[in-house]
N, C-alpha and C positions, 0 to 999 in steps of 0.2 A: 716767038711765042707758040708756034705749032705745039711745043714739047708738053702745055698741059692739058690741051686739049687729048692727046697722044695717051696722055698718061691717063686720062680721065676717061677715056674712050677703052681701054684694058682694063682699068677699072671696075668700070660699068660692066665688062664682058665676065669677067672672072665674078661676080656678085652676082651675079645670071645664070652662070654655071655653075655655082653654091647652091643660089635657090633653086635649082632644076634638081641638082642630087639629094638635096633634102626634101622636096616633092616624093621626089623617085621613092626616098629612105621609107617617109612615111604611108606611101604605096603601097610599098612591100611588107611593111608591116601590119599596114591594115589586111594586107590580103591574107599574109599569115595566121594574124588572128581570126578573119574568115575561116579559110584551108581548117585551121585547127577545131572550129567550134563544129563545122560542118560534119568535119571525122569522129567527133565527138558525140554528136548528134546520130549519122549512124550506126557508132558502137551502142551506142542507147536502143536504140531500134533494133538493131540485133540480137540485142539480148533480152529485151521484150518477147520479138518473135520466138527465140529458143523456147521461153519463159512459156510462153503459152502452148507453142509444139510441143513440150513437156511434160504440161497439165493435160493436154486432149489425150496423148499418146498413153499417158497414166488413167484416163478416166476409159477411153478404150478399152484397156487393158482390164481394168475392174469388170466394166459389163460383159467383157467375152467370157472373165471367169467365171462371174455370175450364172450368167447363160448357159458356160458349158457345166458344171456343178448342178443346176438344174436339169439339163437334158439326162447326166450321167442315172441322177438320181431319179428321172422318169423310166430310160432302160432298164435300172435295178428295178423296178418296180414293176416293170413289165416280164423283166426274163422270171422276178419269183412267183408274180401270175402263174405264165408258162408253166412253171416247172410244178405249183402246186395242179395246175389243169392237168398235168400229163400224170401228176402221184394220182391222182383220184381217176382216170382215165384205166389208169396200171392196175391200179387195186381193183377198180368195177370187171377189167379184162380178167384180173385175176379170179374174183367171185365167179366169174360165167364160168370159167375155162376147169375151177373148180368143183362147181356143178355137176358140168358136164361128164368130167371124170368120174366124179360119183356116181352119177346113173349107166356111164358106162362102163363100169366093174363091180356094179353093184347086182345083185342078183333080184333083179326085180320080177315081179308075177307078169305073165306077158298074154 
């Protein structure tokens, strides 16, 4: 009678090593479904982070133009200062320089 014991004892082993590879099976699957949700989640995050590097880099971008659009337009405002200071500066030199000419070619009583 050894033989069912024999037969029972393989039995037993081979239904052990079924339930071990079907552990295994859903192991691997759960991890996969991990691995995948996790990468998933990443890509998420990722594209958050661009999403907002995006907006800053565009809002940057505005206020430098801003900014520089202003300064342009303080320069203009400053060089047509200048250049009316230096018309009226011309014109005053020219009156004296005018003057001058006239009283000396002119035939004055001395």
């Amino acid at each position: 009678m050894p033989v069912p014991d024999a037969n029972r004892t393989v039995a037993d082993a081979i239904d052990r090593v079924l339930e071990a590879e079907h552990a295994a099976a859903e192991a691997i699957a759960t991890a996969e479904a991990s691995a995948r949700a996790a990468t998933d989640a990443a890509r998420e995050e990722h594209r958050r982070i661009l999403e907002r590097s995006r907006a800053r880099i565009s809002r940057l971008h505005e206020l430098a133009t801003a900014r520089l659009a202003t300064r342009l337009a303080q320069l203009d405002q400053n060089v047509a200062a200048a250049t009316r200071a230096a018309c009226i500066s011309q014109d005053a030199t020219d009156e004296v320089l005018a003057v001058v000419a006239e009283r000396l070619t002119s035939e004055a009583p001395t």
